[in-house]
C-alpha positions in Angstrom: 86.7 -99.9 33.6 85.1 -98.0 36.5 86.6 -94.7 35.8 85.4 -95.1 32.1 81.9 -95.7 32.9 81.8 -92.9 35.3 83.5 -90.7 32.6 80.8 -91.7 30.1 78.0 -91.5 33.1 79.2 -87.7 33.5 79.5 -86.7 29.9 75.9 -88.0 29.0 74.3 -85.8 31.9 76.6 -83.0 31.0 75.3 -83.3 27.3 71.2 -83.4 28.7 71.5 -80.4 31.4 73.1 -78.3 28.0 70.4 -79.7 25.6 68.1 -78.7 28.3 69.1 -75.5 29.0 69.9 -74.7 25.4 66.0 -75.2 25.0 64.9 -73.3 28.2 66.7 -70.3 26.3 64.9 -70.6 23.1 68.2 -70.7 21.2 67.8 -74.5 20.0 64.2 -74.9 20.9 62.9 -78.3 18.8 60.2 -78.1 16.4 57.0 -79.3 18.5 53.9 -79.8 16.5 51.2 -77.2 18.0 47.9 -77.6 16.8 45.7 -75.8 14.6 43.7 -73.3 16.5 39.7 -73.8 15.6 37.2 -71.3 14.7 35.1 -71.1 17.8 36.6 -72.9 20.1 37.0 -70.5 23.0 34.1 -70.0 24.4 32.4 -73.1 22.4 29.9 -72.2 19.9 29.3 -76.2 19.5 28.0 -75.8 22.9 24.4 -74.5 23.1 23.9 -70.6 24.5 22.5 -69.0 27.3 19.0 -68.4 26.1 15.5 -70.7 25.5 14.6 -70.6 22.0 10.8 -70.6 21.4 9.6 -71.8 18.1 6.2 -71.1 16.3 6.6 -73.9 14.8 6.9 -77.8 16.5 8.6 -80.5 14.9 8.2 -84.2 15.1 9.7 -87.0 13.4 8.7 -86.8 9.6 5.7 -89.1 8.7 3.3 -88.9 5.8 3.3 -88.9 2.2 7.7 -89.4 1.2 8.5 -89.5 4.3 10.3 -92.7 3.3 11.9 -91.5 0.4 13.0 -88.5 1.8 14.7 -90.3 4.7 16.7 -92.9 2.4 17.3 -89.9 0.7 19.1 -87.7 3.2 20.8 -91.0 4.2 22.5 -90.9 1.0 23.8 -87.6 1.5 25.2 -88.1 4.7 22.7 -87.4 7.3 22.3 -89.7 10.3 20.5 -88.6 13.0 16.3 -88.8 12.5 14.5 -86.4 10.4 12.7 -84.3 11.5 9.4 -82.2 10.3 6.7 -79.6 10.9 3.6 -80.1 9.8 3.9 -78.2 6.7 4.5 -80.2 3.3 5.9 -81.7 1.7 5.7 -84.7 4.1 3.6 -82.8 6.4 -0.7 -82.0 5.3 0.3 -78.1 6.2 1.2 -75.4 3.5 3.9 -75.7 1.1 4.5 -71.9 1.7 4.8 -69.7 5.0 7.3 -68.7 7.9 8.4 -70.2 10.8 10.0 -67.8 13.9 12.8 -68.5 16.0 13.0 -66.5 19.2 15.6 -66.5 21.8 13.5 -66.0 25.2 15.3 -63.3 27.5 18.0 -62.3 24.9 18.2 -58.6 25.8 17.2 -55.5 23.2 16.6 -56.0 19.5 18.3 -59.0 18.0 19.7 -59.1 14.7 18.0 -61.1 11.9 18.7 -65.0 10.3 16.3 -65.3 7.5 17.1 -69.4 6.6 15.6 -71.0 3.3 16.2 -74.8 3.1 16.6 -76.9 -0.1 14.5 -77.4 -2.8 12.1 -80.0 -2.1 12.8 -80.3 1.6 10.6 -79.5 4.9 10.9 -76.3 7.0 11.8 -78.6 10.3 14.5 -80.8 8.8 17.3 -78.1 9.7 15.7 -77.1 13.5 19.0 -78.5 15.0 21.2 -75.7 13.4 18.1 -73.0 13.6 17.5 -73.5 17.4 21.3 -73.7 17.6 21.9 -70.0 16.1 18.5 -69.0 18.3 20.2 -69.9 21.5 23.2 -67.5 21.0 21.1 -64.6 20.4 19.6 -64.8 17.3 16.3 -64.2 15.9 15.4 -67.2 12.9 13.1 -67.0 10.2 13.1 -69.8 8.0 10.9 -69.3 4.9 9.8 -71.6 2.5 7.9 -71.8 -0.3 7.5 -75.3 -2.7 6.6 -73.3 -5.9 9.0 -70.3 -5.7 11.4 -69.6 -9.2 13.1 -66.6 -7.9 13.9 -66.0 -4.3 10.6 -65.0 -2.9 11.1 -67.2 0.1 14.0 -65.1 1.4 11.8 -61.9 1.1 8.8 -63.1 2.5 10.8 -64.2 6.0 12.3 -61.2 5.5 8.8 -59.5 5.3 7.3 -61.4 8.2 9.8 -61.3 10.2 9.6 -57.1 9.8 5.7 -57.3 10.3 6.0 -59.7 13.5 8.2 -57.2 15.1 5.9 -54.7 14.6 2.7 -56.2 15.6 2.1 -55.6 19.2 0.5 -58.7 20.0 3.3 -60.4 18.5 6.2 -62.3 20.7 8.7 -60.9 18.4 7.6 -57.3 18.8 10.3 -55.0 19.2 12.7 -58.2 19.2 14.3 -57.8 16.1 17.1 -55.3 14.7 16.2 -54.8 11.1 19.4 -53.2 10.3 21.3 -56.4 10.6 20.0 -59.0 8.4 21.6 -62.0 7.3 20.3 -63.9 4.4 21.0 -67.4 4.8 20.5 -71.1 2.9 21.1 -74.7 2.0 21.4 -76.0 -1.1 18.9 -74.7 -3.5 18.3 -72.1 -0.2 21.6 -71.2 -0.4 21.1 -69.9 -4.0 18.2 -68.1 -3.1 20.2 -66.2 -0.5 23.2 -65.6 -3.0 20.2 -64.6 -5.4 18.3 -62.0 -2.7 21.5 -60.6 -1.9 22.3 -59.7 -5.6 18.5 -58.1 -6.0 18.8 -56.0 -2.2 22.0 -54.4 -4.0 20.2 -53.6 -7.2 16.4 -53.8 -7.4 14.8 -55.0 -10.6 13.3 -52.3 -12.5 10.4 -54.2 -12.7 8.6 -56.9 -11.0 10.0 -60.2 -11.6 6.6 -62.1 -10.1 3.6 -61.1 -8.8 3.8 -63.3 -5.4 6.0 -61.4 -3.8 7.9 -58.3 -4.3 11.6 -58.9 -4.4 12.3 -55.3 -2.6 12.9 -55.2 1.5 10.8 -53.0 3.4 12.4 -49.4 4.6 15.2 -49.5 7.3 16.4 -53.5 6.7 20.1 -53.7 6.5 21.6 -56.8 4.9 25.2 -57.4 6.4 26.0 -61.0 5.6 25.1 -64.1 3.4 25.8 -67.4 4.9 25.5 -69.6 1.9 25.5 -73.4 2.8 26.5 -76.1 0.1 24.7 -74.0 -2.3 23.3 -75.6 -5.5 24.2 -73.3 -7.9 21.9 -73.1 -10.8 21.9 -69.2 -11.6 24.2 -66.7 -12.2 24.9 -64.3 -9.1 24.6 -60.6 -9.5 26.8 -57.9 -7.7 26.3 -57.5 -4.3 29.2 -56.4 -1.4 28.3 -57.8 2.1 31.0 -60.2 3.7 29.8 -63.4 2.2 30.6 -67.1 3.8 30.3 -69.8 1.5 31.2 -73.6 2.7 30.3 -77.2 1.3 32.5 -80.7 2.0 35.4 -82.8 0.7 32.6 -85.9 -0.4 29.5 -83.2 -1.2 28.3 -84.3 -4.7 25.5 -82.0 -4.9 27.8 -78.5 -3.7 31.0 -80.0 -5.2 34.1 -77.6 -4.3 35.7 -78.0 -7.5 32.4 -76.5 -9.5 31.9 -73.8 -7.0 35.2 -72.2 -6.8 36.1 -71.4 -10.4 31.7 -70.9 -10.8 30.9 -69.0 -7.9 33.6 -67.9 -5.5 36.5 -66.3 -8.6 33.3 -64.5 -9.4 31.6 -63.1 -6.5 32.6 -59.5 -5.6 31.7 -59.4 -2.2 34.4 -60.5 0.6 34.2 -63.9 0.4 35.4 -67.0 2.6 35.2 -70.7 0.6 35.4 -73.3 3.5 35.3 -77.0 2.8 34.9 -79.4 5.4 37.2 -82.5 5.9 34.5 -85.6 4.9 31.4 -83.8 4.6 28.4 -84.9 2.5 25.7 -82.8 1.4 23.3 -83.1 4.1 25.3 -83.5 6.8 24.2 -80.3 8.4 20.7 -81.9 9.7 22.9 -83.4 12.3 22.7 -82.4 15.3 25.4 -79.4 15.4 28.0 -81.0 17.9 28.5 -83.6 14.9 28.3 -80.8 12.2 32.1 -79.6 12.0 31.1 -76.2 10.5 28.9 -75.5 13.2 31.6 -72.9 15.1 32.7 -71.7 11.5 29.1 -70.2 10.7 27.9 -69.6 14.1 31.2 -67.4 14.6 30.8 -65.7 11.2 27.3 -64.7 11.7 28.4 -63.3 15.0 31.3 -61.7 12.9 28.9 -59.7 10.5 26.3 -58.7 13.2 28.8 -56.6 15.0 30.7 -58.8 17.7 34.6 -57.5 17.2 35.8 -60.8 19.3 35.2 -62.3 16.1 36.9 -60.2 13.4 40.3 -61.7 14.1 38.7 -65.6 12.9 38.1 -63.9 9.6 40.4 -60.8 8.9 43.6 -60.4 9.5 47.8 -61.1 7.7 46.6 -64.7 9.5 42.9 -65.8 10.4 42.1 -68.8 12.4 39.6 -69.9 9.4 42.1 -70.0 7.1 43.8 -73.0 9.5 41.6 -74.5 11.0 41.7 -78.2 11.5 38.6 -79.4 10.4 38.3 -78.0 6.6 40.5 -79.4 3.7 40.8 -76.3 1.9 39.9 -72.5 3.1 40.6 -69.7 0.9 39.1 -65.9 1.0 39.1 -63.5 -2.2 40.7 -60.3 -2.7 38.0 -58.1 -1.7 38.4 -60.2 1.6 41.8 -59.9 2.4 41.2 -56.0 1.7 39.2 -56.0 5.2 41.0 -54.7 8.5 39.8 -55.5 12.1 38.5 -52.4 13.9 40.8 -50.6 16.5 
């Protein structure tokens, strides 16, 4: 009985240093499950950056006339932290039309341009989380707004103030800001305006469409991207070419994923990347950005667009981390996208 246990004893140890050897030679390796890699994750873009943003604009917790409503609303649409306002309206006893600048303090040379338009109906300081965020890793912001607007005149006016601030001398933005790369950026309603701007940079109207604003950008801007946030898509989009990032969530009722794809994305013919987020509503992105779980996706794309190569690889490429990355349900990049090739 001995002898048979110590038999059995030897074989079982013979059979593990094999299985374990067998593994150590890559041979019979077993499937392990290895984890997604994210967009963003090395060095952390949740994680604020290296520089001080100073706005021109202070916010404060929204009061005044809908503040109420406004806040139930947003509830609704899957925002949870407190809203926040500048003074201008609605909400606030301010205009209902200007710019606000976002500057990073000590970011060195000229910084390349976010010009940010929010929702229809919403206040300048509700998305300062995501604004500041971008600000910090070496952006300059300009979010425009602009309560009675039809076509996009926001988007050009932020882009025309923020061209005028860095030209003014006495201006903390002089000389601050690289006007040859310009993204047009949105939520919502804003997101449509960006989609919108972009379409009339590529091919000016003939004539003016309103007498606010001219829709034209002033000599020497460059638009190189469109970040186009749970867009509200109420217009058709013209023909435009500049890498394009368009995202929205699996419970967004407002940018629903299975209207935009066949409505917006199977028609745009820029480069274009469709994320949706696992579980996000439509105003989830006035959270505060470690809770937002796009917030590494966009920061890195706008990085990507601006010029930083590190970045290329998350977008372009046989295999892109955005395509797998754990937090969307579905990611998906058209034809003129795939076309793209990282520079050697």
């Amino acid at each position: 009985m001995f002898r048979k246990a110590v038999i059995v004893i030897i074989t079982l140890v013979a059979a593990v240093v094999a299985s374990s050897a067998t593994t150590a030679s890559g041979s019979a390796a077993p499937d392990v499950a290895t984890p997604a890699p994210s967009v963003g994750a090395v060095p952390d873009l949740d994680v604020p950056g290296p520089y001080r943003v100073t706005a021109s604009a202070p916010v404060s917790p929204c009061r005044g006339p809908g503040a109420a409503e406004q806040i139930r609303s947003v509830r609704e649409q899957g925002a949870r932290s407190p809203l926040l306002c500048t003074d201008a309206a609605p909400i606030g006893r301010g205009p209902d039309r200007g710019v606000d600048l976002y500057l990073p303090e000590g970011a060195p040379g000229a910084r390349p341009l976010i010009v940010f338009v929010a929702g229809s109906g919403a206040n300048p300081g509700y998305f300062v989380r995501t604004v500041t965020h971008w600000a910090s890793h070496g952006f300059v912001v300009a979010v425009a707004y602009d309560a009675r607007e039809i076509a996009p005149e926001s988007t050009f006016a932020g882009i025309r103030r923020a061209v005028a601030a860095d030209a003014d001398p006495t201006s903390p933005a002089h000389g601050r800001i690289d006007t040859g790369r310009v993204v047009l950026a949105g939520h919502s309603a804003g997101a449509a305006k960006a989609l919108e701007a972009a379409s009339l940079v590529a091919a000016p109207p003939p004539t003016a469409i309103t007498d606010r604003i001219p829709l034209t950008v002033p000599a020497g801007v460059r638009v190189v991207g469109v970040l186009a946030v749970a867009p509200d898509i109420y217009t058709v989009v013209g023909r435009f070419h500049v890498p394009t990032l368009v995202t929205s969530g699996s419970e967004d009722r407002t940018a629903r994923p299975e209207v935009l794809r066949p409505l917006l994305i199977d028609r745009l013919a820029a480069p274009t990347w469709f994320v949706v987020a696992r579980g996000n509503q439509h105003l989830v992105a006035i959270d505060p950005v470690s809770d937002y779980p796009l917030t590494r996706i966009q920061l890195a794309f706008l990085e990507f667009v601006t010029g930083d190569s590190t970045r290329c690889p998350d977008f372009v490429g046989d295999a892109p981390t955005v395509l797998t990355d754990p937090a969307l349900t579905l990611s998906v990049r058209t034809a003129a996208a795939r076309s793209l090739s990282c520079a050697r």
